[in-house]
N, C-alpha and C positions, 0 to 999 in steps of 0.2 A: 624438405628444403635442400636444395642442390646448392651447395655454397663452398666458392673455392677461391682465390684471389691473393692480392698484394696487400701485407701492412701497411702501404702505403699510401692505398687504397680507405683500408677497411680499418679500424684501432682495436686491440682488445676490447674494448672499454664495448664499442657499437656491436662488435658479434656478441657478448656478452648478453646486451638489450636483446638484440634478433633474438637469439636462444629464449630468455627468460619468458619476451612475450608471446613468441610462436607456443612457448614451453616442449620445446623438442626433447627427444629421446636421440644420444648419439655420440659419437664424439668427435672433438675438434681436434685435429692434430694442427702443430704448427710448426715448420719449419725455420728456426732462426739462422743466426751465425754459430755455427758449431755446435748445435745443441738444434734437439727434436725435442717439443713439449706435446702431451696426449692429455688430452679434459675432456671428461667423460663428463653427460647430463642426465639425469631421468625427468621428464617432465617439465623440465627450465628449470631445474635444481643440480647443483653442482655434486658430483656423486665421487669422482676421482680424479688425480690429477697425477702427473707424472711427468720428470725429464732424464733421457735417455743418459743422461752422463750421472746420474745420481743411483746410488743406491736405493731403493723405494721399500725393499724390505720392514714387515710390520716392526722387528729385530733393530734395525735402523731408525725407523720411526719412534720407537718407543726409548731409543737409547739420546736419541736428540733432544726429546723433550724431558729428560733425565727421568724416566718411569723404571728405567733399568742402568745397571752399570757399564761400563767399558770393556770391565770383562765378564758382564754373563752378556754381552751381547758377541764377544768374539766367541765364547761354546756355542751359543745358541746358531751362531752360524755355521758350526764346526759339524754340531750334531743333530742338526733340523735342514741342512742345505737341502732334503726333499720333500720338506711339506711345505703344503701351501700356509698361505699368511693365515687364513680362516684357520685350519688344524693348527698351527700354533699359538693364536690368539686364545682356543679354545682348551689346549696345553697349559699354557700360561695363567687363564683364570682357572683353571681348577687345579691347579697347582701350589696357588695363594699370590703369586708374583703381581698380577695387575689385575686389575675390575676391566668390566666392558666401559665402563664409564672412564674409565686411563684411556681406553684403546679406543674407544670412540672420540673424544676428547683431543687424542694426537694425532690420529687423523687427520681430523677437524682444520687442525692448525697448522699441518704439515700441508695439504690440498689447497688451505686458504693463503699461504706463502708463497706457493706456487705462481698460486692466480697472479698476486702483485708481484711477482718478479716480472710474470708475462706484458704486464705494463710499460716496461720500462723495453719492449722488444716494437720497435720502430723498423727492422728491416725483419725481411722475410716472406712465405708465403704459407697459406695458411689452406683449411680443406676442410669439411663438417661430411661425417660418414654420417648417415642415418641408421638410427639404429644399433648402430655396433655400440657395444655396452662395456662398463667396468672388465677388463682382464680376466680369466677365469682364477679362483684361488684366491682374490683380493678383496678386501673385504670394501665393499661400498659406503656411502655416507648421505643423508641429505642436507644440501646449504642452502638457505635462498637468496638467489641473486643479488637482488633490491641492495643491500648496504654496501655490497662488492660493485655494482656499478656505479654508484654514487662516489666511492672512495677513489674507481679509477677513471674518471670523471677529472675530480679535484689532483690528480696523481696529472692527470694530461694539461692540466694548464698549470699547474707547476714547471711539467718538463716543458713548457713551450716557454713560460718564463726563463729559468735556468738555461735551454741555448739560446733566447737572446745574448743576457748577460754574457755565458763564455758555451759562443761558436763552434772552437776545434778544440780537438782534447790532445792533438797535435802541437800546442804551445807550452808553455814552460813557465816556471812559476818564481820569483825571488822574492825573499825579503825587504820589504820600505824601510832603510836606513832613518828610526824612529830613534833619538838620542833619548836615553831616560826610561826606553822600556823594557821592563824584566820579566821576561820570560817565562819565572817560576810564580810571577802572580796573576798569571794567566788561568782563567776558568774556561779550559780547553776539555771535551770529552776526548773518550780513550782513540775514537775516531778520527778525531780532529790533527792528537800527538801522532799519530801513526802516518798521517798526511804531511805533516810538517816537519816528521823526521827525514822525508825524500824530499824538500822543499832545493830546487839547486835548480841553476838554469841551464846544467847538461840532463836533466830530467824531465821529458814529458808531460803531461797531466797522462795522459792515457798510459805510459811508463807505469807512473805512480799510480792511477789504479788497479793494472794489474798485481802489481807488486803487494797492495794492499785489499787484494781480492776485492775490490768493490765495481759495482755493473756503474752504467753511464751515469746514472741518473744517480746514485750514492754519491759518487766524486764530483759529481758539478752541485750538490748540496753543501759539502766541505768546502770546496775552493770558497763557492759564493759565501758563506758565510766568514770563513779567510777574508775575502775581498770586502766584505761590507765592515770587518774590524778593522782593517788599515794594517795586517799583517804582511800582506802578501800582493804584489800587481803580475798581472799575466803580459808576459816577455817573450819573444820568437829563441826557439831552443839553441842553448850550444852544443855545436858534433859534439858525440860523447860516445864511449863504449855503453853497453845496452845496462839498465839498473841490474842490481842485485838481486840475488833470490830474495822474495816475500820474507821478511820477520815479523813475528807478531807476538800480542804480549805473550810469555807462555805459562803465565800464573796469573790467578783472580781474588790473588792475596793482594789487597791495595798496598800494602806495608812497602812488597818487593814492585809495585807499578809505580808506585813514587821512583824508587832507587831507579829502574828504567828510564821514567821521564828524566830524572835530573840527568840522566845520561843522554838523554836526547838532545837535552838543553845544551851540554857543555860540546855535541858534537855540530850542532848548528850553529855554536858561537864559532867552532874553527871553518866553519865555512866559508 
């Protein structure tokens, strides 16, 4: 299968099907904004997946899904940077550190991350090598399609909901002067406060999603849901110098995420 073209064209979601029911052998590189994703298939099953700006190291992988710590994973980068994933993986369980079943497992769900990020990638062009397979050194995996189409399926008419309701991520967001509403009895996720802490009408929505590391489709899920509490209306921006560096919680003690929100609360009241 000779397949090459425009997301704009083509949706994750449909090469996805093509692959599955061709069941090809190959990989899909895809071009986005600022970032290269590589999905590898064997068979119509999802085998690897990868984006050029990320770390992909097994090392990496297995430190994200918390299988190892912060720091055996900066030695193990220290003093393994020349074996491959496979030799380290194979290190590692005989070593007592992780099972195959850890490492196959965070794989699993590092590849399957991937895919759904790729969802949310609407510009770009895209290309299926035939044949070309998994990286050498990297250890493969099989996925079946079937529930990953289905999911970004439902994933594409969400996002086609979501820019009805807000269009540009070029606009600006303020507060509905609500008399009576308190702020701290708000049942807001940790996602939500982190949106509402750059909530100002010299701030963008696309500002504020960078700022709070979120892709298109995370921040037009916050706003809208802002937008259907009566917290927030979308506003044309004021010049402003560019936001601030990203802050984020940096502890996941809820004790000190309290002490944080109330500080959020008391900086949007001087707003």
């Amino acid at each position: 299968m000779a397949l090459k073209g425009n997301l704009r064209d083509f949706t994750i979601t449909q090469l996805l099907n093509l692959i599955n029911l061709a069941k090809k052998t190959g990989s899909l590189v895809i071009d986005g904004p600022g970032e290269q994703a590589r999905v590898s298939f064997r068979e119509g099953k999802l085998a690897y997946a990868q984006i050029n700006t990320e770390d992909d190291s097994l090392a990496a992988v297995l430190q994200r899904n918390n299988k190892i710590s912060a720091g055996q994973y900066r030695i193990l980068k220290e003093r393994t940077s020349s074996m491959s994933d496979k030799e380290l993986g194979l290190l590692l369980i005989n070593a007592g550190y992780v099972s195959q079943a850890d490492i196959i497992a965070s794989l699993q769900q590092y590849f399957l991350g991937i895919v759904r990020r790729l969802f949310t990638w609407v510009e770009g062009f895209f290309r299926f090598d035939p044949g070309e397979m998994t990286p050498d050194g990297k250890i493969g995996v099989r996925i079946d399609l079937e529930n990953l189409i289905i999911e970004g399926s439902r994933q594409l008419r969400e996002w086609e909901q979501l820019q009805e309701e807000i269009p540009s991520l070029d606009m600006a967001l303020k507060f509905i002067d609500r008399p009576g509403t308190n702020l701290r009895k708000l049942n807001l996720s940790v996602e939500e406060w982190r949106v509402v802490s750059y909530v100002n009408p010299k701030n963008s929505i696309r500002q504020i999603a960078k700022a709070t590391k979120m892709n298109d489709l995370e921040i037009r899920r916050v706003v809208f849901g802002l937008l259907q509490a009566g917290l927030v209306e979308i506003i044309r921006p004021v010049a402003a110098p560019a936001i601030p560096a990203p802050r984020m919680f940096p502890t996941q003690n809820r004790e000190e995420q309290k002490s944080l929100i109330n500080r959020l609360i008391t900086r949007i009241r001087g707003l």
